[in-house]
N, C-alpha and C positions, 0 to 999 in steps of 0.2 A: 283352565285355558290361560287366564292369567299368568299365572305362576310358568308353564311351559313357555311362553311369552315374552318373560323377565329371564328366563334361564336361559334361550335361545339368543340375544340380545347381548347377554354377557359371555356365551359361549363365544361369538360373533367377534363380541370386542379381545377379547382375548386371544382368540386366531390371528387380529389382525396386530395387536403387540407383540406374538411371537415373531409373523413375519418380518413387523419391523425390528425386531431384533436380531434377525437373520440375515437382513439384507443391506439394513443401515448401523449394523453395529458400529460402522467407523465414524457415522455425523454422532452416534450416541454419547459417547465420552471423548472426553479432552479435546473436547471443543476449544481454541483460545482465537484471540486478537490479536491478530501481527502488527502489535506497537514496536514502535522503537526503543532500545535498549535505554533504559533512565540513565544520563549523566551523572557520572559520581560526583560531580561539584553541583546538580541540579540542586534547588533552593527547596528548602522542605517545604509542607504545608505553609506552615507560620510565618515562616520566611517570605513567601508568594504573598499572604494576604496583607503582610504589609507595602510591599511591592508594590499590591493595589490600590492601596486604601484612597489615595487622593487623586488616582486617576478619573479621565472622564468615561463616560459607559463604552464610546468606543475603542479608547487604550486601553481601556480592560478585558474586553471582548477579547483585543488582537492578543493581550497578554496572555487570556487562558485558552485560545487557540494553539499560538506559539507552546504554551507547556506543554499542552497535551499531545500536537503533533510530534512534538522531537523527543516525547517519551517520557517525560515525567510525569509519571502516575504511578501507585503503589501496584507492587505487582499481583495484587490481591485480586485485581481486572484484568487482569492477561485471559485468564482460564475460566470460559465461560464454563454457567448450568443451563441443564438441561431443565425444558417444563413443556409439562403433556396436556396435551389438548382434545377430545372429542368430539363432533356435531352426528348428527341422525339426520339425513336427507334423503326422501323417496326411499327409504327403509333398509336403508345401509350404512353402516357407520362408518364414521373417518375417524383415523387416530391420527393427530399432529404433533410434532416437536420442533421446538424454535429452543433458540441459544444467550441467553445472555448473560452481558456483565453483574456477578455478584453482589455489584451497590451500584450506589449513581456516581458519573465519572468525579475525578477528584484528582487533584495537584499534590504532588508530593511522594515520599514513598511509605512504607508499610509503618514505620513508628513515628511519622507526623505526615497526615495527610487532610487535606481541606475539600469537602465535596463542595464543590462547585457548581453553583447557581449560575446559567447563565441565557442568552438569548436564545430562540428557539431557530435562527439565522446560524446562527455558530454551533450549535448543537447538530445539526442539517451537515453543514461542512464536514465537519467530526466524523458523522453515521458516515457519508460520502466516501471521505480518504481509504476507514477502516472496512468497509462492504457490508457496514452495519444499517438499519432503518430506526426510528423509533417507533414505541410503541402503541398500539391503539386502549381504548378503555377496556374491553376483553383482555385482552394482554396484560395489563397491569393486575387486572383481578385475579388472571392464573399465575403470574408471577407471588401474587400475595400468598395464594394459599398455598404454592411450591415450596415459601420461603419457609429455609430450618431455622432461622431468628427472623421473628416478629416484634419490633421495637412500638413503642408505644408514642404517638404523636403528640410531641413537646410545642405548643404553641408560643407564640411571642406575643404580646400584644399589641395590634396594629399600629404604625406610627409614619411619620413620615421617612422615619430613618430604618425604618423595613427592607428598603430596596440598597441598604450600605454595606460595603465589606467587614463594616464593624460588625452588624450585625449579626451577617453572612458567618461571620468567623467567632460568633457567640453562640451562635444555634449550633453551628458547627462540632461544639465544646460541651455542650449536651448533649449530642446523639452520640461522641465517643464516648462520654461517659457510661450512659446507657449501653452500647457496644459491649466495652470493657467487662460488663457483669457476664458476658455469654462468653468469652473468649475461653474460656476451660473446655466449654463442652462444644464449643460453633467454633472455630480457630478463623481467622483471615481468610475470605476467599468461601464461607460459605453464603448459601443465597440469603441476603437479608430487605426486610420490608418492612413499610411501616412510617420511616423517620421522615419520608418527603412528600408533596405531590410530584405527580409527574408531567414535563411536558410530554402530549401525546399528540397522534395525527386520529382526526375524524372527520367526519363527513361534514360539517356543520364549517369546514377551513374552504370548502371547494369554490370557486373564484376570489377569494378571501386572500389579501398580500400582505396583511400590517395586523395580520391577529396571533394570538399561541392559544393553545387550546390546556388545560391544566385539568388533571384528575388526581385522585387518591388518597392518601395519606389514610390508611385506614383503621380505624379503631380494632382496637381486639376484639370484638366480634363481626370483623370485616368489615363493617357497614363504612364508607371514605370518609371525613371529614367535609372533601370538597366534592362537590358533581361536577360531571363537566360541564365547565366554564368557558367561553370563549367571550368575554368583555373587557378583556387586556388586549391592549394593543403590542406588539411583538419585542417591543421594546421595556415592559414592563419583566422586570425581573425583581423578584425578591427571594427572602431567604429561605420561605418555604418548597421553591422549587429544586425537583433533581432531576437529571439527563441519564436515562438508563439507556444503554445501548441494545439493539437483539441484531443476533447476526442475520444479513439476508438469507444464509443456505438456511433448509430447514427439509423436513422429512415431511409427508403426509405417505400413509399406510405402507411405510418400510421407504420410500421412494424419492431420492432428493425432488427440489425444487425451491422457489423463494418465498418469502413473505410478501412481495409484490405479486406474484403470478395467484398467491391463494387469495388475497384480497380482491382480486379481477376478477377470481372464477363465483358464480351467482353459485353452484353446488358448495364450494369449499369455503367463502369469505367467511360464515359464521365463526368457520373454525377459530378467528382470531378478530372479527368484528362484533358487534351488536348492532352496529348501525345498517349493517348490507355491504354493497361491493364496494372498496375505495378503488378509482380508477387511478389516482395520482398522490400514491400513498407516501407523499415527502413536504417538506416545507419550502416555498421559494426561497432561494437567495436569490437572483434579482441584478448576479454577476458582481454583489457586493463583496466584496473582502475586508478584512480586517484593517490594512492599512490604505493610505491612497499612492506615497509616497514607491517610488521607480528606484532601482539601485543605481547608483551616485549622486542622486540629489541631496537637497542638506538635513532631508530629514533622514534615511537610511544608516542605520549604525555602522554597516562595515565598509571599510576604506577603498572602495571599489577606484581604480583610475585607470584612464583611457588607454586600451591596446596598441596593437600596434597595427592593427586593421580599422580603417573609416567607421565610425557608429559600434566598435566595440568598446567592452570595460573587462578588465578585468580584477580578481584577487589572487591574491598567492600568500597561503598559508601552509606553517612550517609546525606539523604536528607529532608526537612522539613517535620514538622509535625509528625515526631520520626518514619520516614521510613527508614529501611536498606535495603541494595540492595546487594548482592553478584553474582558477572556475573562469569561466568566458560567459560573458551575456551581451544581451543588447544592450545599447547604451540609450540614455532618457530619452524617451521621443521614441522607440524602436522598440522598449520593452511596455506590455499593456496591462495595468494593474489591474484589467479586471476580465484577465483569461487565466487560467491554471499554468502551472512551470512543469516542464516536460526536462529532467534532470538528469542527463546523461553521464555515468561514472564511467570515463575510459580509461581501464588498465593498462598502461604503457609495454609494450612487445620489449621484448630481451634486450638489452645493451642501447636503446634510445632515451634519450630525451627527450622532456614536453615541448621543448621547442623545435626536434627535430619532427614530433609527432604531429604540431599542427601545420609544420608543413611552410614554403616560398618558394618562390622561382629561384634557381642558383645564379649565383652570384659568382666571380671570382675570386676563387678561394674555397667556397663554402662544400662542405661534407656532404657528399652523396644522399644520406640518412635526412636531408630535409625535404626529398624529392622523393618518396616513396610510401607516401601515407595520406599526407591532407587531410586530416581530419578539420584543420582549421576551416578550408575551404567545401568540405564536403558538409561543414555544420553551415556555413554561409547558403549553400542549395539548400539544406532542408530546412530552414529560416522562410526561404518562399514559399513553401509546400504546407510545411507544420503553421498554415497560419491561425489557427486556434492555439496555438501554445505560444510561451514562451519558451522556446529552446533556449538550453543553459546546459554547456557540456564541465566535465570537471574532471583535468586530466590529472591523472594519480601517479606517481613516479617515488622511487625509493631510490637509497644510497647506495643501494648495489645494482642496480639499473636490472634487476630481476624480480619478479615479482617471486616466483619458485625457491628462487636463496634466500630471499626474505623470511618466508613461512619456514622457512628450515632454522631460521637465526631466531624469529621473532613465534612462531606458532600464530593461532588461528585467533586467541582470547579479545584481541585487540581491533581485531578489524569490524565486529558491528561499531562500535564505535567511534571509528575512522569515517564513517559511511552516517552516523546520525549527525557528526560534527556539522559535516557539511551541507546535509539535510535543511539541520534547523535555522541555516542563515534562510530560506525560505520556505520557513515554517506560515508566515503572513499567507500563502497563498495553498490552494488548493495542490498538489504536490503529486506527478508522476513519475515514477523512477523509474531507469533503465540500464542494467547491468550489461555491461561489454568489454573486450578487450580484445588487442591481439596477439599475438604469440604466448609468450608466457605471460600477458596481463587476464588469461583467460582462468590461472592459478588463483587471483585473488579474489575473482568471482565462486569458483567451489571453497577455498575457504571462508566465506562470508556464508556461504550454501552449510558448510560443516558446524558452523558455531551457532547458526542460530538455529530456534526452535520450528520453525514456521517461516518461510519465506514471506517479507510482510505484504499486504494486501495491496499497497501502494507500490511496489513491484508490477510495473504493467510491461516490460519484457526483457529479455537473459538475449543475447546474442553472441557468440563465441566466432571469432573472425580466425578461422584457423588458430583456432587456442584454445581446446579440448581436450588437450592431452592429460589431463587429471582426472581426467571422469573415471567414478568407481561404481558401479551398479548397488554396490553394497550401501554405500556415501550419500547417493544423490535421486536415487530414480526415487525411491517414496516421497524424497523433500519437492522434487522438479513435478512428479502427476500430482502430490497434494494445491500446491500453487498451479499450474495448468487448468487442476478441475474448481480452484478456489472461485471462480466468476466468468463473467463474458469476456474478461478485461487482458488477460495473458497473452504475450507473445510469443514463441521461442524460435530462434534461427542460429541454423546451425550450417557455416561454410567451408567448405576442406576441399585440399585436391590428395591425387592418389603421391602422397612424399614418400611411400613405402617402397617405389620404386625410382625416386629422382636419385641422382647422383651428386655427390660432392666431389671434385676431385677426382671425378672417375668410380667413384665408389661409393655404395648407399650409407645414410648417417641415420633412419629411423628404422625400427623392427616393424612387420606388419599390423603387429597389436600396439605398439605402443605410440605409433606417432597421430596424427588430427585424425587421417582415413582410417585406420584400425578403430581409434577410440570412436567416431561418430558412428562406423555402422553397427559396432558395439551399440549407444546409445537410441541408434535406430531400430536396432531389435529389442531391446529392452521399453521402447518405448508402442513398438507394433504389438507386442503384446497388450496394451491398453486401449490405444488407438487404431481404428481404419486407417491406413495409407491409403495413397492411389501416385503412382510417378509417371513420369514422363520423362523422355528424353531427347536433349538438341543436340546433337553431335557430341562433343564427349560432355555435356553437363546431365547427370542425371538429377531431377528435381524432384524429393518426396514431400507430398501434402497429407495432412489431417485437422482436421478440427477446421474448415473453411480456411484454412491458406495460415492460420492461428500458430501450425507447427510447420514449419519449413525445413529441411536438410539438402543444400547444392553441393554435391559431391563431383569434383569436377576430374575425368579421368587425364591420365598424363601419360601418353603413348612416347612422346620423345622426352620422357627421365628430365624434365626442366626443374628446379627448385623456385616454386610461383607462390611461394610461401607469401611474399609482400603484394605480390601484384595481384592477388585476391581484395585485396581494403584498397588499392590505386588505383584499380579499374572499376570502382563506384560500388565495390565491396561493403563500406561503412554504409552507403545510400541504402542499399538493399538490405541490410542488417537490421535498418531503421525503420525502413517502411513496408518490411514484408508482410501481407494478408491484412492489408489497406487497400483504401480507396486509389490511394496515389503510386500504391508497386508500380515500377515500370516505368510514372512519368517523365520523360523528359529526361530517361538516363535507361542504360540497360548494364545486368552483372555481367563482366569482363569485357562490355565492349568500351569506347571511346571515354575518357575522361569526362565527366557530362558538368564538372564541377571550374573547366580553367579560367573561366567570368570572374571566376572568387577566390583565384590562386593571388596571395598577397605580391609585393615586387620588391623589389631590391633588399639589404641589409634591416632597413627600419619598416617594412614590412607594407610600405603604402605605395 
């Protein structure tokens, strides 16, 4: 009976492997982390910990925050492994899989890199931007016995100067040593354990604000070095510690879901607990960030100076391949060091300027082209709306005032890089990005879609303002549902009217396929195959929804042939782009009707 018992049980678990292999083979491999592209000028390992060395725990916090977000790390943590998990509850088994970084995080890239100890407050952040969590004490122990290199735990002897970069960057210089002997047969990037403790989350942190919780480091017959500990206060960091990221998606029996939801559920938490159910399985931050200081103040490094609108600043930066960039933020006093930046990349429309784009009352004399956009003023509305962010828009313009002849002169290589540039000037704060443009600024958004590997996680939405004419089904639909299905966080909005039938001149200028209206219903069918719709329609706008308001397409019909190409983004076009399947859709503005933004239309030549 036994034996029929033990063979039923493993029959069980085995069914339930297949199915997860049948159903979740895409969470199974090539898992990675949408980092940002590492800087070719980024400062190696060695480079970074001198950097550090004399800093205080807070500059260095901010510093290894600042690397990590705007991409320097070796790319050996890009590409998560997989590690399988089992529990037996009321006499069914679960099979688990969760995803993580190959080592613990680290500064630098693949031939000098510095794993990096740090606070369990900035490690929180980290997990945050990326859709990553850390790990609990179950976790660490299935990640050991997952791991294809088992390092053997090099201690230091305790000292006051334990908790120094000196140190940090000694210990450091022992586990690659130790590394190095595997790298024939384990190459870069396979799972390794062993060389650290781990900050982890457990049960024993719950109302608890100022602790870190530490486990592992485990000897070769598994057994940890350290048990968990939680008698450091959060601020205690030494050179024993590492920050192993897991991704929040994860599988339980073939079936996405998160590492928060199985930790909640009292059937599934063992899966990846010992302690029972975490209900708040993160570490506070406490709305602390890295630095205190606001852009233009005297501590802020970049040269930010007063716009040309009340309580703005801006910068204007001039990067290769004859890109200008002009970033707009609030100015001190209006910007709050201790909300997230909400980071708007706007692709400039065909044949304008950044100045025509953000837009003033005319003037005489002044070009038509400064009266048909506003984005300056329609970022002033969403300023009172978005007030948990710091809005911060960052208008993109090239030398041939095309975004489309650009990519034909320059190709697609250069642009994640264009886009982490400007990233990392606020890298200090917690960091949401939002990809948009119009007309043909909607080109440099699919080629940032073509170059990279993963749409990154901090991407929280794509909006194409009648500037979808790029879209290829071949190109983009896997890249667009992998980031869609990446978390709760995505947005997409997609705005066009019917150009297939306007007139120029008396005569039509786009084919049915190939202009906004061809390409989005394109993209609308390509994307119904994934998603529920459900539409509606108001006189000629038809509005398709999915994913709770998450996926948006206004396709606006055009019975009398008008070319309303601009007056899509003038009649509160950008608003909607912005806020669609929120709280605030709608507020205090509506798509195509009345200008809901003229309070915060600038005035005369000097803009006040």
């Amino acid at each position: 009976m036994k034996a029929d018992s033990w063979l039923k049980k493993r029959v069980q678990v085995l069914r339930i492997v297949l199915s997860w292999f049948a159903a979740g083979a895409t969470w199974a491999f090539g898992q990675t982390i949408a980092i940002p592209h590492r800087a070719t000028a980024a400062p190696t390992g060695s480079a970074f910990v001198k950097q550090i060395e004399l800093t205080s725990l807070a500059e260095r916090e901010a510093a290894i925050r600042n690397a990590i977000l705007a991409g320097n790390v070796p790319d050996l943590l890009r590409e998560l492994r997989p590690v399988h998990v089992t529990n037996v509850v009321a006499g069914k088994t679960n099979v688990g899989t969760f995803h993580v970084t190959p080592d613990y995080l680290a500064v630098g890239g693949d031939g000098d890199y510095f794993l990096t100890p740090m606070t369990p407050e900035t490690a929180q952040l980290i997990a945050d931007t990326f859709g990553c969590t850390l790990p609990t004490r179950r976790m660490v122990d299935a990640i050991y016995s997952a791991a294809a290199v088992k390092l053997v735990p090099t201690p230091i002897p305790p000292s006051p100067a334990m908790t120094t970069p000196a140190v940090f960057a000694r210990h450091n210089e022992m586990v690659q040593t130790q590394r190095a002997t595997h790298l024939q047969e384990f190459p870069l990037g396979a799972l390794v354990a062993g060389h650290k403790k781990d900050v982890v989350l457990s049960t024993r942190l719950a109302g608890v604000t100022n602790k870190v919780a530490i486990y592992g480091w485990q000897r070769t017959n598994g057994v940890p070095i350290q048990p968990l500990h939680t008698g450091h206060t959060s601020s205690w960091v030494d050179y024993s510690h590492g920050v192993r990221l897991v991704q929040q998606r994860m599988t339980v029996n073939g079936q996405p879901t998160t590492v928060a939801d199985v930790l909640a559920d009292p059937e599934l938490a063992s899966l990846l607990s010992d302690e029972g159910v975490l209900m708040n399985p993160r570490y506070p931050t406490n709305g602390r960030f890295p630095v205190d200081a606001e852009p233009g103040s005297a501590a802020w490094p970049e040269q930010f100076v007063p716009g040309d609108y009340p309580g703005e600043l801006v910068l204007e930066l001039h990067l290769p391949n004859a890109v200008r960039v002009v970033i707009n933020t609030a100015a001190p006093g209006q910007f709050s060091t201790d909300k997230p930046v909400r980071l708007i990349f706007y692709a400039l429309p065909n044949g304008n300027t950044i100045e025509q784009t953000v837009g003033k009352r005319l003037a005489a004399g002044d070009d038509w082209h400064f009266d048909i956009q506003h984005i300056g003023a329609q970022t002033r509305f969403l300023r009172q709306v978005l007030t948990n962010h710091n809005v911060v828009v960052a208008y993109l313009e090239n030398s041939l005032k095309s975004w489309p002849a650009w990519r034909r002169e320059h190709g697609d290589d250069s642009i994640p890089q264009l886009f982490d540039t400007v990233q990392a000037i606020f890298a200090r704060w917690p960091l949401e990005v939002v990809l948009t443009g119009h007309s043909g600024g909607g080109s440099l958004t699919f080629g940032y879609i073509n170059e990279v590997g993963r749409v990154p996680a901090n991407v929280v939405r794509i909006a194409f303002l009648d500037s979808n004419y790029g879209y290829l089904t071949k190109n983009h639909f896997a890249k667009l549902t992998a980031w869609l299905d990446s978390s709760a966080r995505p947005h997409l909005c997609v705005l066009a009217y019917n150009d297939a039938v306007a007139l120029l001149d008396g005569k039509p200028f786009v084919s049915a396929a190939g202009g906004t209206w061809g390409r989005s219903h394109a993209m609308l069918e390509d994307l119904g195959r994934q998603y529920q719709f459900t539409s509606r329609t108001n006189g000629n706008l038809r509005t398709s929804v999915a994913r709770a308001g998450h996926i948006q397409f206004l396709l606006l019909e055009n019975p009398e042939r008008k070319i309303l190409h601009t007056v899509q983004v003038e009649r509160n076009g950008f608003l909607h782009a912005m806020l669609s399947g929120t709280a605030a859709e709608g507020l205090g503005y509506e798509y195509m009707g009345p200008r809901a933004y003229e309070a915060w239309i600038q005035d005369g030549r000097d803009g006040r």
